[in-house]
N, C-alpha and C positions, 0 to 999 in steps of 0.2 A: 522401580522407575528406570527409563529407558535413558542411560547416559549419553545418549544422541540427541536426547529432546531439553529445550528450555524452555520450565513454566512455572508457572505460581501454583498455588492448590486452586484447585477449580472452584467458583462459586456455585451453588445447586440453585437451580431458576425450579420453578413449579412444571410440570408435567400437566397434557392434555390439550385442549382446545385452545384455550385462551391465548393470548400472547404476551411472552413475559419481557423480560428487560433484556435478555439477552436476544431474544428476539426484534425486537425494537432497534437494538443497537446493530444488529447483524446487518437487517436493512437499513438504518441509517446510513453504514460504511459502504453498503453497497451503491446506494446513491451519488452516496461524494464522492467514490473513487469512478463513477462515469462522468460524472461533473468537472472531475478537473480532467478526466481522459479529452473531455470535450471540450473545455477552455484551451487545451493546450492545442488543441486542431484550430479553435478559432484565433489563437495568439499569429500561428505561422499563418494565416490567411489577411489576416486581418491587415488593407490597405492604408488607411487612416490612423495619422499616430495617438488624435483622441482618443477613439474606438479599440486601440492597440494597448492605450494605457488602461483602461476601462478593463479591459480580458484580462489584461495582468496582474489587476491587483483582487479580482474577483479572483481568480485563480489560484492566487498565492493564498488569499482567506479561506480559500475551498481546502484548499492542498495543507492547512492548518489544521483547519478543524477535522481533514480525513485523519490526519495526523494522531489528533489529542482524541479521538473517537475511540481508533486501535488501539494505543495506550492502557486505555481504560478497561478494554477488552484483555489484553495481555495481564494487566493486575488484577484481572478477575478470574484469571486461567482460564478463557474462551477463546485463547489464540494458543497455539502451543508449535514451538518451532522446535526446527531440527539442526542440530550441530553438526556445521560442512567438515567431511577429513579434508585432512588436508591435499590429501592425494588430489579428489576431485575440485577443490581449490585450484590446484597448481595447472589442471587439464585444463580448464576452464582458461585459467589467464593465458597460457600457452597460444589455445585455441583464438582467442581475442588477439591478441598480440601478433598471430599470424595472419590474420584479417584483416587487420592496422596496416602489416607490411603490403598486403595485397593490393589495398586500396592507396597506395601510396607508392608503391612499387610502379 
C-alpha cells in the first residue's frame, strides 16, 4: 500500500453492463456537487431575501447530503485520497498568503 494514499479496503461492485451501486452513487455525487455549485451562483445573485433564504437552505441540504454521499464512498474504498507532504502544504500557504498581501497591499 501506497503510504501517501488514505482508504478503506475497497468494496468489489459487479463487473459489466449493468449498473451497480457504486455506479449510482458516483452519479449521485456528481449531481449534487453541480447542485450546490449552482445554489451557490444563485445565493450571490439572488435579490430578494425570501428567494435568498430559499437558495440557502436548499443549498446547505444539497451540500449535506453531497456530504453523507462521499462518506459512504470513502467507507466503501471508492474514494481514495492522497496524503499532502508537508513541503507542498507549506508552498501552498506561502503562495495564498502572498495573494492575501497582494490583494490588500
Amino acid at each position: 500500500m501506497n503510504n501517501n494514499q488514505i482508504k478503506n479496503p475497497k468494496v468489489e461492485t459487479s463487473k459489466g453492463v449493468n449498473l451497480n451501486e457504486k455506479d449510482y452513487l458516483n452519479s449521485l455525487l456528481s449531481c449534487l456537487k453541480e447542485m450546490v455549485k449552482n445554489y451557490a451562483i444563485s445565493l450571490t445573485e439572488a435579490s430578494n431575501e425570501t428567494l435568498y433564504e430559499e437558495y440557502k437552505n436548499m443549498f446547505l441540504e444539497y451540500s449535506s447530503l453531497q456530504r453523507e454521499v462521499y462518506e459512504l464512498m470513502f467507507r466503501k474504498g471508492w474514494y481514495v485520497l492522497e496524503k499532502a507532504e508537508d513541503e507542498k502544504i507549506m508552498t501552498k500557504h506561502q503562495c495564498l498568503n502572498q495573494e492575501f498581501t497582494d490583494l490588500n497591499g
